[in-house]
C-alpha positions in Angstrom: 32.3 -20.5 16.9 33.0 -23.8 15.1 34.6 -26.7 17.1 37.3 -28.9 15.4 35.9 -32.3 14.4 38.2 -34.9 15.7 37.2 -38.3 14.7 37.6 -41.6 16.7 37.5 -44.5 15.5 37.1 -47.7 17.4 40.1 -49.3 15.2 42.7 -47.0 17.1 42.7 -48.9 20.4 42.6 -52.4 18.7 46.3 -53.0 19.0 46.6 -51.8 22.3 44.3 -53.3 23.5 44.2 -56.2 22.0 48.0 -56.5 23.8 47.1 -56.1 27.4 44.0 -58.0 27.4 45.8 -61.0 25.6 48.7 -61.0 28.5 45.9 -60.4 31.3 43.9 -63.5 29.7 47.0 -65.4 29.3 48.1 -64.7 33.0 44.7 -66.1 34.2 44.3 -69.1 31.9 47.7 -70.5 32.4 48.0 -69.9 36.1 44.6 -71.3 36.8 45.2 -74.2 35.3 48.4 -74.9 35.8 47.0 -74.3 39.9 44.3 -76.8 38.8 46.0 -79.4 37.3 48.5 -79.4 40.6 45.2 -79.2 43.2 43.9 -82.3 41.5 46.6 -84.4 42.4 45.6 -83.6 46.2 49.2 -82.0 46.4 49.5 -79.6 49.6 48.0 -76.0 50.1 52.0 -74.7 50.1 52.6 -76.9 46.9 49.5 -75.3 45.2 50.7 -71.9 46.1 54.5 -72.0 45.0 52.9 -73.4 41.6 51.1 -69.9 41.0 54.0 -68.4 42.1 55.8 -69.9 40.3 53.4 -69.9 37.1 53.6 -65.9 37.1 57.2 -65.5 37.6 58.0 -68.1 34.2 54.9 -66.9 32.4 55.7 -63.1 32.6 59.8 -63.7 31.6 58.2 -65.8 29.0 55.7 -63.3 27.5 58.8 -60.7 27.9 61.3 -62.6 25.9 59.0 -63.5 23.7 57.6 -60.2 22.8 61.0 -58.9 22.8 62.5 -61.1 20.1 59.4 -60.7 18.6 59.5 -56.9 18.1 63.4 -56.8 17.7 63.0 -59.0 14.8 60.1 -56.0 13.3 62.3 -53.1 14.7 65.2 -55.0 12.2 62.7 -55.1 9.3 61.9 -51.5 9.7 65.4 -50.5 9.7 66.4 -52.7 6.5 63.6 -51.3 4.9 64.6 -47.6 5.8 68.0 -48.4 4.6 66.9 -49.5 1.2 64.6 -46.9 0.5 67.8 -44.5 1.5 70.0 -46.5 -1.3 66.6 -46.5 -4.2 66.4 -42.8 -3.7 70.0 -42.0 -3.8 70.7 -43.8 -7.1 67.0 -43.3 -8.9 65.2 -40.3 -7.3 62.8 -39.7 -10.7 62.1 -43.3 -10.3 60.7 -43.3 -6.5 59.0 -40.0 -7.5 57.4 -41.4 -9.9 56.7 -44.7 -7.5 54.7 -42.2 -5.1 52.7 -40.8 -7.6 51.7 -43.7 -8.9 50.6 -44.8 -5.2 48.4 -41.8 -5.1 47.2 -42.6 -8.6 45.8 -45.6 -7.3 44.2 -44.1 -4.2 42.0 -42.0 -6.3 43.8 -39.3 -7.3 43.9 -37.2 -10.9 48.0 -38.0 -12.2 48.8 -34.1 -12.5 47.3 -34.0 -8.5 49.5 -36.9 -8.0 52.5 -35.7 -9.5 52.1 -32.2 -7.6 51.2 -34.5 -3.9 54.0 -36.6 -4.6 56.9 -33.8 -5.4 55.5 -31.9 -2.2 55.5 -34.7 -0.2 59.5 -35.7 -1.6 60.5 -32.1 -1.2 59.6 -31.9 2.9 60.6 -35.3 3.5 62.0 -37.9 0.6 62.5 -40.7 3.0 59.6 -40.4 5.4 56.9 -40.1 2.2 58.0 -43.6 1.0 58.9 -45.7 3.9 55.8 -44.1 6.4 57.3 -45.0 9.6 56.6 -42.2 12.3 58.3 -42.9 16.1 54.4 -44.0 16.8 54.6 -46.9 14.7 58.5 -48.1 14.9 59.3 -51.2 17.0 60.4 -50.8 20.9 61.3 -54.1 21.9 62.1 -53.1 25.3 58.8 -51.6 25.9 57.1 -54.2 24.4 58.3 -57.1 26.4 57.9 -54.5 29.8 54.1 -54.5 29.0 53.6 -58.1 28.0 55.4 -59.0 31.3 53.1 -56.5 33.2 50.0 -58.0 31.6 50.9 -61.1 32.1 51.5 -60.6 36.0 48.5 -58.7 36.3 46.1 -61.6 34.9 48.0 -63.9 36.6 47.9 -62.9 40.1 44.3 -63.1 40.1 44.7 -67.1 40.7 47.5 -66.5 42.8 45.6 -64.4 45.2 42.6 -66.9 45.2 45.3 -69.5 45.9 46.7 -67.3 49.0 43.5 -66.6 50.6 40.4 -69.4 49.7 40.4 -72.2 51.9 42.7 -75.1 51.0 39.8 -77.2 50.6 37.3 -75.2 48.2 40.6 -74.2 46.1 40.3 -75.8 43.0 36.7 -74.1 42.5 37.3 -71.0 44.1 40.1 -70.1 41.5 38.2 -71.8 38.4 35.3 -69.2 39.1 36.9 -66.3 40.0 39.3 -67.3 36.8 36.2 -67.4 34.4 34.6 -64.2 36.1 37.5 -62.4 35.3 37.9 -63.4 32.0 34.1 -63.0 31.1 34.7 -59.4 32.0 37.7 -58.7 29.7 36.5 -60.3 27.6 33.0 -58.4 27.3 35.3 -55.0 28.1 37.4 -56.4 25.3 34.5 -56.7 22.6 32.7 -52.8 23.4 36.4 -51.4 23.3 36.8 -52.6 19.8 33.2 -52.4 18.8 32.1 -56.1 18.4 29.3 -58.2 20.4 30.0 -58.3 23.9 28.0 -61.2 24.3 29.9 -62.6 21.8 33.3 -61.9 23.3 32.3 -63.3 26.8 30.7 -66.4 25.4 34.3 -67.2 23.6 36.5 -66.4 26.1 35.3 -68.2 28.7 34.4 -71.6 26.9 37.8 -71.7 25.3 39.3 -70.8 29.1 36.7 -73.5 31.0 37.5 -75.7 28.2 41.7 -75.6 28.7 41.3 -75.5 32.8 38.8 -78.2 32.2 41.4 -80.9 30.5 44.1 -79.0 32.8 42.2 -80.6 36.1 40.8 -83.5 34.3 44.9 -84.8 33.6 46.0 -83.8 37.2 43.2 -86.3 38.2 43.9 -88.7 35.7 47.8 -88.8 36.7 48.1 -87.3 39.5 50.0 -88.9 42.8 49.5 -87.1 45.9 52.4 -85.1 47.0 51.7 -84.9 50.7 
């Protein structure tokens, strides 16, 4: 008995993925060195601690409104684009038939298949066959700014559980480490996901991350007056 062939390709998961290991790597990057910039200025354990806090509460409402506007502002695209494809094929229906087959034409396909795809395709669904937007692809603000938040919080509580638990005085390195261990591993999970080098993808993530908490602690230093 012959099995269906279902392919899978890598491509599928890039956008999903590339989503929820952005907000994780944001949440750990901006919390540790926001954590890191305070420790430096030899401010108090509680002072360090109501920083991350305070880091993932601001971080994941900013990563929600953000992505919200964001994906409203694509949701409003899709719908002006819906609405004008409604008016083109109520006033010049021949015309946006003969639009699709050209489309197909260009694909590959012989005109008289093209013509014959494209008046199928028109007859079971006019409006879908030219604008292609399915419920999979349209724009849910909403849902979008519930999983950057989530991502966010998730990446970002990493630092503010070192924070909570390490020492007060082997912080600073305690959450730089555990910060670029973390982000080593997304990143590497990251790269085989999509297909690409993982040594590649951990080499880039964490210099870039060492590099920002680096200039992060080296300012706190710099400028820094103890807070007691």
């Amino acid at each position: 008995m012959r099995t269906r062939h279902r392919e899978h390709h890598k491509i599928a998961s890039i956008n999903w993925l590339r989503a929820a290991v952005l907000g994780a790597n944001d949440g750990i990057v901006s919390t540790a060195s926001l954590v890191l910039g305070i420790a430096a200025t030899q401010a108090s354990h509680s002072t360090v601690l109501l920083t991350a806090l305070a880091g993932l509460v601001s971080g994941s409402m900013s990563m929600a409104t953000g992505e919200y506007v964001s994906v409203s502002s694509q949701a409003d695209t899709e719908l002006a684009a819906l609405d004008e494809e409604r008016q083109e094929l109520k006033h010049d229906d021949a015309g946006e038939h003969r639009e699709l087959a050209a489309i197909y034409v260009r694909r590959g396909l012989q005109p008289a298949l093209a013509q014959q795809v494209a008046q199928q395709l028109m007859a079971h669904d006019a409006l879908g066959a030219h604008a292609r937007i399915s419920e999979i692809t349209q724009a849910r603000p909403l849902q979008a700014a519930f999983a950057s938040a989530c991502s966010f919080a998730s990446g970002a509580a990493l630092p503010l559980a070192v924070v909570a638990f390490a020492p007060a005085a082997v912080v600073s390195p305690c959450v730089a480490g555990a910060a670029l261990l973390a982000l080593a591993i997304l990143g590497g999970l990251a790269a085989k996901t999509g297909g690409a080098r993982v040594t590649t993808g951990v080499v880039r993530v964490t210099f870039w991350s060492a590099l920002a908490m680096g200039a992060t602690f080296g300012i706190g230093a710099l400028f820094g007056v103890a807070t007691g």
